[in-house]
NUVEXMI-269486 format. One record per residue: residue in three letters; x, y, z of N, C-alpha, C in turn. Coordinates in steps of 0.001 Angstrom, whole numbers, plus 500000, padded with zeros to 6 digits. Layout:
AlaXYZXYZXYZ;...
This chain:
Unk751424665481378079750065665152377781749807663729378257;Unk748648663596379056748063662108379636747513662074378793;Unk746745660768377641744916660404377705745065658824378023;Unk743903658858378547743607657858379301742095657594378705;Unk742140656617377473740631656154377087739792655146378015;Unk738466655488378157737521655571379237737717653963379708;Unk737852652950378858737926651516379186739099650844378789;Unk740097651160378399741749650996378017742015650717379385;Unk743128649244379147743562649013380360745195649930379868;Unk745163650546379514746526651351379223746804653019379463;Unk747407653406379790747174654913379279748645655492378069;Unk748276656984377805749552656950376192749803658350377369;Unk751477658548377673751594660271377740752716660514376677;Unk752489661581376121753215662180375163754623662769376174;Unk755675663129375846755968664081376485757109664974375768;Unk757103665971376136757704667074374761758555668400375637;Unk759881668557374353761001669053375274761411670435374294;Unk761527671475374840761665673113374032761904672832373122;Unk761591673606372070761849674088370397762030674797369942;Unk762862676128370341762624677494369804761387678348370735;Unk760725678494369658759528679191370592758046678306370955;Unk758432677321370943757543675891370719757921675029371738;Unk757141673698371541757634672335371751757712671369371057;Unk758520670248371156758449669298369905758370668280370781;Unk757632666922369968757271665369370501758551665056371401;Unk759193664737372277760171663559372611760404662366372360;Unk759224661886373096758525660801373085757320659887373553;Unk756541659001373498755504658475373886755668657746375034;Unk755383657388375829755297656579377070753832655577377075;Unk754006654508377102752323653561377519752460652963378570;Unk751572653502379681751732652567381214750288651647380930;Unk750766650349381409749605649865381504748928649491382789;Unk747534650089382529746908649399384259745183649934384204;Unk744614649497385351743236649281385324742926650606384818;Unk741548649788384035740793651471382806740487652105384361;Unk740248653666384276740159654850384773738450654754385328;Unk738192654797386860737620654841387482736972656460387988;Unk735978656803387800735772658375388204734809657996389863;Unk735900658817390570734927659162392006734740660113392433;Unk734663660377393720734020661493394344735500662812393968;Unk736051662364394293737607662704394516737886663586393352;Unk737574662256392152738542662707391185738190660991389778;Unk739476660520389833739874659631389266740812658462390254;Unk740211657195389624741285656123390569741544654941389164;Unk742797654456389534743395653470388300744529652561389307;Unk744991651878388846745922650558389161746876650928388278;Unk748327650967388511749220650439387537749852649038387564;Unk749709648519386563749868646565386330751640647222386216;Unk752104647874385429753764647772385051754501647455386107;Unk754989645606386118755783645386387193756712644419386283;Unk757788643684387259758153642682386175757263641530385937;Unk756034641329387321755719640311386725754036640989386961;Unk753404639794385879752255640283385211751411639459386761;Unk749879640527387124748630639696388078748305638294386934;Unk748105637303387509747423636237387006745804636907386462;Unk744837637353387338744300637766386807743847639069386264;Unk744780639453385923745223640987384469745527640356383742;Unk746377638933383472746976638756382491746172639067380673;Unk745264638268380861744086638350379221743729640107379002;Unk743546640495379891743660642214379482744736642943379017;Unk745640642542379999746936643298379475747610642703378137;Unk746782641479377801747856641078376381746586641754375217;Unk745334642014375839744372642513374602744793644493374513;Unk745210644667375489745643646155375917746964646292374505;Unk748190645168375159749400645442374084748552645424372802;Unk747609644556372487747685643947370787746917645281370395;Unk745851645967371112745258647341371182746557648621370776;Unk746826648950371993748254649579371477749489649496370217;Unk749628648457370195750326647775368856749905648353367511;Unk748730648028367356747563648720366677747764649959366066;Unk747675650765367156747207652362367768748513653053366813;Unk749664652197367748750942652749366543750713652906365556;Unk750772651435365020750206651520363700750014652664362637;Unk747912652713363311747328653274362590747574654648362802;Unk747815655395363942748053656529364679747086657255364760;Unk746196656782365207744564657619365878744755658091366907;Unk743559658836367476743721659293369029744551659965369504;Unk745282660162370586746529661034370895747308661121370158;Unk747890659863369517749414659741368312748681660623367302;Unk747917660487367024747576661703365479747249663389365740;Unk747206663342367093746909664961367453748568665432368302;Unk749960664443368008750410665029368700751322666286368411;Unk751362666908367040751647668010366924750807668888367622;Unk749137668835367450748141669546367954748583670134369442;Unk748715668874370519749485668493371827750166669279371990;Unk751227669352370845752640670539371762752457671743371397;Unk751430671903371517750929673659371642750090673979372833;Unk749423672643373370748590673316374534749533673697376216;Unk748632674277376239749029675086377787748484675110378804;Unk748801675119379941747763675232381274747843676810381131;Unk746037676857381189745727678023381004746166678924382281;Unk746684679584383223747427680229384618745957680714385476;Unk745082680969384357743229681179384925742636680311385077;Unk742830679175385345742234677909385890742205677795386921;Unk741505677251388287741562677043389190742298675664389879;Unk743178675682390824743668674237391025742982673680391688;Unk742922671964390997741561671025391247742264670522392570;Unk741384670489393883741371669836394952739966668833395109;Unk740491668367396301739531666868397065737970667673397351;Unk737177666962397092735938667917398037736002667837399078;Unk735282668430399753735311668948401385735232667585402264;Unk735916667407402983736004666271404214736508665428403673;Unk736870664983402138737452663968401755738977663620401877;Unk739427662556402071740656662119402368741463661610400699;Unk742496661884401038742949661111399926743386659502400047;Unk743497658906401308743734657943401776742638656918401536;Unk740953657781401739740204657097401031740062657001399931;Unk740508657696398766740071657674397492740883657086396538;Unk742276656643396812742857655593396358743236654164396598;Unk741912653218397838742228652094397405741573651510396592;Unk742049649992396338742119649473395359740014649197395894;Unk739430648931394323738216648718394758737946647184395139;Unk736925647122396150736635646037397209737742646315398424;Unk738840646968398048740113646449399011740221647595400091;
């Protein structure tokens, strides 16, 4: 499970390993990087996780941790639905999401201005 809240410079994935006839939590993962951009495409984001922090990311990414920190905490949002989580499924009747027509993927992931 990804979520990725609309202006979070972070995202949370759950990720969960057989149980019988189930799945159970593993564990949580938090990448941090630019909030989630919607385009033509799809979605575009930055990941900041390096060893060293952008000078200017830095004031986001420390309001992002103290956000997250938080989140533990209290366990809202994904952390409180993640029993809910290890039951869902890709439905096999879904259609797989592609680029629209003429679009490149080369265009749709750089960085913006860049």
């Amino acid at each position: 499970m990804l979520w990725m809240p609309p202006t979070a410079w972070f995202s949370v994935n759950a990720f969960f390993v057989p149980d019988g006839d189930g799945r159970r939590l593993r564990n949580w993962y938090i990448n941090f990087e630019h909030p989630t951009r919607r385009t033509e495409a799809g979605f575009d984001t930055l990941d900041l996780t390096r060893w060293e922090w952008k000078v200017e990311d830095e004031y986001a990414v420390e309001a992002a941790r103290g956000e997250v920190l938080a989140m533990l905490a209290e366990l809202p949002g994904a952390f409180a639905q993640a029993q809910r989580w290890s039951s869902w499924r890709w439905e096999p009747a879904w259609p797989t999401p592609c680029l629209p027509q003429g679009a490149t993927a080369a265009e749709k992931v750089a960085p913006e201005g860049g």
